[in-house]
N, C-alpha and C positions, 0 to 999 in steps of 0.2 A: 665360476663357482666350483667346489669340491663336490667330488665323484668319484666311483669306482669307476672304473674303464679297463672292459675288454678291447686289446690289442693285435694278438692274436688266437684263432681258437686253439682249445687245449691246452691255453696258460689262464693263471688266475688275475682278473683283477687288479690292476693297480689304482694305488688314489692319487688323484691328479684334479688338474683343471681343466672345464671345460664350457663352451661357452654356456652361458640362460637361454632358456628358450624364452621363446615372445608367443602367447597365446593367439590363435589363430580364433574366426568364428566360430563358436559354439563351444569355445572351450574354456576351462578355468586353470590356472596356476595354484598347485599346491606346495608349502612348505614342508618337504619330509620331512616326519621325526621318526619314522622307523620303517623299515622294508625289510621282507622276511628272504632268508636262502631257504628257497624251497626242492626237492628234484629238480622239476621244472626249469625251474630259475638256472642252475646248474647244467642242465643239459640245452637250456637255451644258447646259453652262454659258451658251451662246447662244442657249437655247430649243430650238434646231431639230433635236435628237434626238427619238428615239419616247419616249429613256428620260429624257428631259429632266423635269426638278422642273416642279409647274405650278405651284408659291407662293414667293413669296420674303417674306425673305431665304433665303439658305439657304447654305451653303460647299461647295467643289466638289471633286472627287475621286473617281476608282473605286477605287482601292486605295496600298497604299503600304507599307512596312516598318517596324514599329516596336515596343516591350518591352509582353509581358504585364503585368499586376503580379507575378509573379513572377521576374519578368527573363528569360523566354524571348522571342527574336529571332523573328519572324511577318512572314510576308508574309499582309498580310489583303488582304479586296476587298469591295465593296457594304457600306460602313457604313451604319449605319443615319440617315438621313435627318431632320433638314436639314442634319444635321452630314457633311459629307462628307472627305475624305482629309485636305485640306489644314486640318487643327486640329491643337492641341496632344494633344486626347484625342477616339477615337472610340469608338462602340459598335458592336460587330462581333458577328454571330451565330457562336458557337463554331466551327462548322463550317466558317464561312469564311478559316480561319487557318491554317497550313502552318510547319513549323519553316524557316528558312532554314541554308541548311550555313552552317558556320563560314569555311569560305573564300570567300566569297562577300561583299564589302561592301555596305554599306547603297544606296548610288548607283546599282551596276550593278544587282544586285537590283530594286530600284525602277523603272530603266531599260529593265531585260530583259521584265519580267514580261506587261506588256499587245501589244508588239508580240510576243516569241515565241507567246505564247499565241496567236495569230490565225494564226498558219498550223499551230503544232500541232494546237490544236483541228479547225480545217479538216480537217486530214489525217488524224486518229485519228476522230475522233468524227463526223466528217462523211462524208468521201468513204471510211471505212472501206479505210484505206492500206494496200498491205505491201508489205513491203521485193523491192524488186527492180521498182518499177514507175518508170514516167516521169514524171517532172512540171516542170511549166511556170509560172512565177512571172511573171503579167501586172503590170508595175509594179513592176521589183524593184531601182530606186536608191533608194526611201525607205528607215526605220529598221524599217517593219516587212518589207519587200520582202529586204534584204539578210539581215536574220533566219529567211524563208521558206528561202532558198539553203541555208544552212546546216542548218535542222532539217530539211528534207529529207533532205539527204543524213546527216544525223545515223540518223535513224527507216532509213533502206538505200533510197536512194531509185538507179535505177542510171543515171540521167540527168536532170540539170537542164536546163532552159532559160531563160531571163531575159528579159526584155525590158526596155526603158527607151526614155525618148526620147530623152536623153544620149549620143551613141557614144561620149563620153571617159569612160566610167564602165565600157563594159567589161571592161576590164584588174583593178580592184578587184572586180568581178564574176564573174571567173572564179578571180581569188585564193580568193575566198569557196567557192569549189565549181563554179560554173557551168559546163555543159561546151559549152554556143553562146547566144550571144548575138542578138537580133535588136530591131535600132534602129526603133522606132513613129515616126521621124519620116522618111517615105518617101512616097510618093503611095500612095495607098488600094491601088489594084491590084499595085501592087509588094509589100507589105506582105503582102497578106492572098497574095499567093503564096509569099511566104517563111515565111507560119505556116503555110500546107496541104502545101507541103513538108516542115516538122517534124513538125505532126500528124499528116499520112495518110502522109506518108514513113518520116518514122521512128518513128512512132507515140509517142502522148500518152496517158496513163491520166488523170492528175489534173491539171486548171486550177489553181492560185489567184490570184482577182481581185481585185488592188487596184483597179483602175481604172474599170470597168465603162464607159458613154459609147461614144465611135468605138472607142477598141482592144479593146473585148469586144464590138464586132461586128463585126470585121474576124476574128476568133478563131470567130465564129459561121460564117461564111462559109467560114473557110476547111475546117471543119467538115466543111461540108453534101456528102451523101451523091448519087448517081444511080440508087438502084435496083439493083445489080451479081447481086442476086441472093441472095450470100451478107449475114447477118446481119452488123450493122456492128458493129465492135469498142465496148465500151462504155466513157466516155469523161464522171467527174464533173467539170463543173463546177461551183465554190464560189466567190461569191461573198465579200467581206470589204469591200471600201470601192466609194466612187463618184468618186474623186478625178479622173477625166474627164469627170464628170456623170454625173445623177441618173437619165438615159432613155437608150434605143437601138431603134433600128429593127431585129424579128424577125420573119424569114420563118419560119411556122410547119414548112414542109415541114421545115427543119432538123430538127426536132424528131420529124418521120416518118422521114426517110431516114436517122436514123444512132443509134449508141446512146449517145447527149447526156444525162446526166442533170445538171439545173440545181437548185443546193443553195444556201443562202446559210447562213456562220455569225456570230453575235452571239450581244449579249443577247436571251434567248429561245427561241432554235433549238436552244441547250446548256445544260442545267440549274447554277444560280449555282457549285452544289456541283462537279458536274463539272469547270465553269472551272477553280475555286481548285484540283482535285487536278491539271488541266492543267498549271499553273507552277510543281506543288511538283515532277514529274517534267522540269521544264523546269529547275527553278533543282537540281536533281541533278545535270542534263546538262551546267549550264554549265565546269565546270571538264573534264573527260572529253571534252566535243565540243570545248572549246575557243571555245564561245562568244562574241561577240563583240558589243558593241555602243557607241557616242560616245556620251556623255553628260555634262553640265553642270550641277556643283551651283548652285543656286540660292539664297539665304535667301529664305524665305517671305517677310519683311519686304519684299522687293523684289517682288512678287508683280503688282501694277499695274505697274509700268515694264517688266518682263520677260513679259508675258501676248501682248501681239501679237507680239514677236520673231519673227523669224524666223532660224531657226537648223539648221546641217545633223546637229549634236547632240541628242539627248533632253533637253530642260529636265528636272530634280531640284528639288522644293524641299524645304528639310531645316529643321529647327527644332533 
């Protein structure tokens, strides 16, 4: 069958041949019709995930959309290895499979799944959310950031906050739901007073961090507590990407003087099965919330010419 295939890491994908897998107990075979390039996916694929394959060859993919044998539409995730999303057929552990609505096409579906999933998760399963609390989207011009805005306020979230480095992206930002904005490209001290004004002003329940790096320790800072006396309001933050870098400088007293709790979610932190019922209540919501996400079919064929792109769209590859 046709595939993308990683050969070696640090190079892109080639399309090739490779064998079918044969479904093992408890598992089903799915026909792809689309699998999304996500981070993830990309950094899977360049070794330097935790969840990264340590042999090659192997084809790359966490999930994607495509026909049971019996012709029901699935959004599957974690096929079974080395065979990953981007093939003509995978093997998918039964449970990791979810009907797709009928209104929903194969693109956005594909599209939607890995970035909503990262802040629903976050907010459901992590920071254990409910409706009516505040939250704060560090890093929310990317695809999975502007997806944050929304299922927030999807789940009753009764104020968002956004941030970006961007100021010309506010406007689309607040379209989205946003209800203030604050620009990370400011002098430290400016900055982290205009987050301790949101935070301790108008109060913050839940973080989610795309960014980690300088702007989740500018968010730390602005955080930090003085002793007042009374116990400090309690305040998850959730980790999701490192798209600022991989390190930050923390004052531990933060983590004495206020009620800070530091959560990160991935693979790992939420059980696989979890995830996949994640996007099946994700891909419910998209028509109802009114969902929203840019995305770009791709043919898998093109897989090596379109792998480093950069693009302000979700790449799709479809078979």
């Amino acid at each position: 069958m046709k595939a993308a295939i990683v050969h070696a890491f640090g190079q892109a994908p080639r399309y090739g041949d490779i064998d079918t897998p044969v479904a093992a107990a408890g598992e089903v075979l799915v026909n792809v019709r689309a699998a999304s390039l996500s981070q993830l996916v990309r950094a899977q694929a360049s070794g330097k995930h935790y969840s990264s394959s340590k042999t090659l060859p192997f084809v790359p993919g966490a999930d994607g959309v495509g026909l049971l044998e019996d012709g029901t539409r699935v959004y599957f995730a974690f096929p079974r290895g080395p065979i990953g999303a981007m093939a003509e057929t995978v093997a998918v552990n039964a449970r990791y499979c979810v009907p797709v609505p009928e209104g929903i096409d194969d693109i956005t579906a594909a599209a939607i799944a890995n970035p909503g999933m990262s802040s629903w998760a976050a907010l459901q399963e992590r920071a254990g959310f409910k409706p009516g609390e505040r939250v704060l989207v560090n890093g929310a011009a990317g695809i999975s950031g502007r997806l944050a805005i929304q299922v927030a306020k999807h789940l009753g979230a009764s104020r968002v906050v956004a941030t970006a480095r961007n100021p010309a992206v506010e406007p689309e930002l607040r379209q989205l739901g946003a209800d203030e904005f604050i620009c990370l490209d400011q002098p430290t001290d400016q900055l982290t007073a205009a987050l301790r004004s949101e935070i301790q002003g108008m109060s913050v329940d839940v973080i989610l961090d795309y960014l980690w790096g300088p702007p989740a320790a500018c968010i730390l800072e602005a955080i930090s507590g003085y002793g007042s006396g009374a116990a400090a309001p309690r305040i998850r933050f959730v980790n999701i990407g490192a798209l600022a870098g991989a390190t930050l400088p923390m004052n531990p007293g933060v983590l004495r003087s206020t009620g800070l709790e530091m959560l990160g979610t991935g693979l790992g932190s939420v059980a696989n099965e979890k995830l996949v019922e994640v996007v099946g209540a994700l891909l419910q919501a998209v028509e109802p919330a009114n969902l929203r996400v840019e995305a770009e079919a791709v043919a898998l064929s093109e897989v090596e010419a379109s792998w480093q792109r950069s693009a302000s769209e979700r790449i799709v590859f479809t078979l």
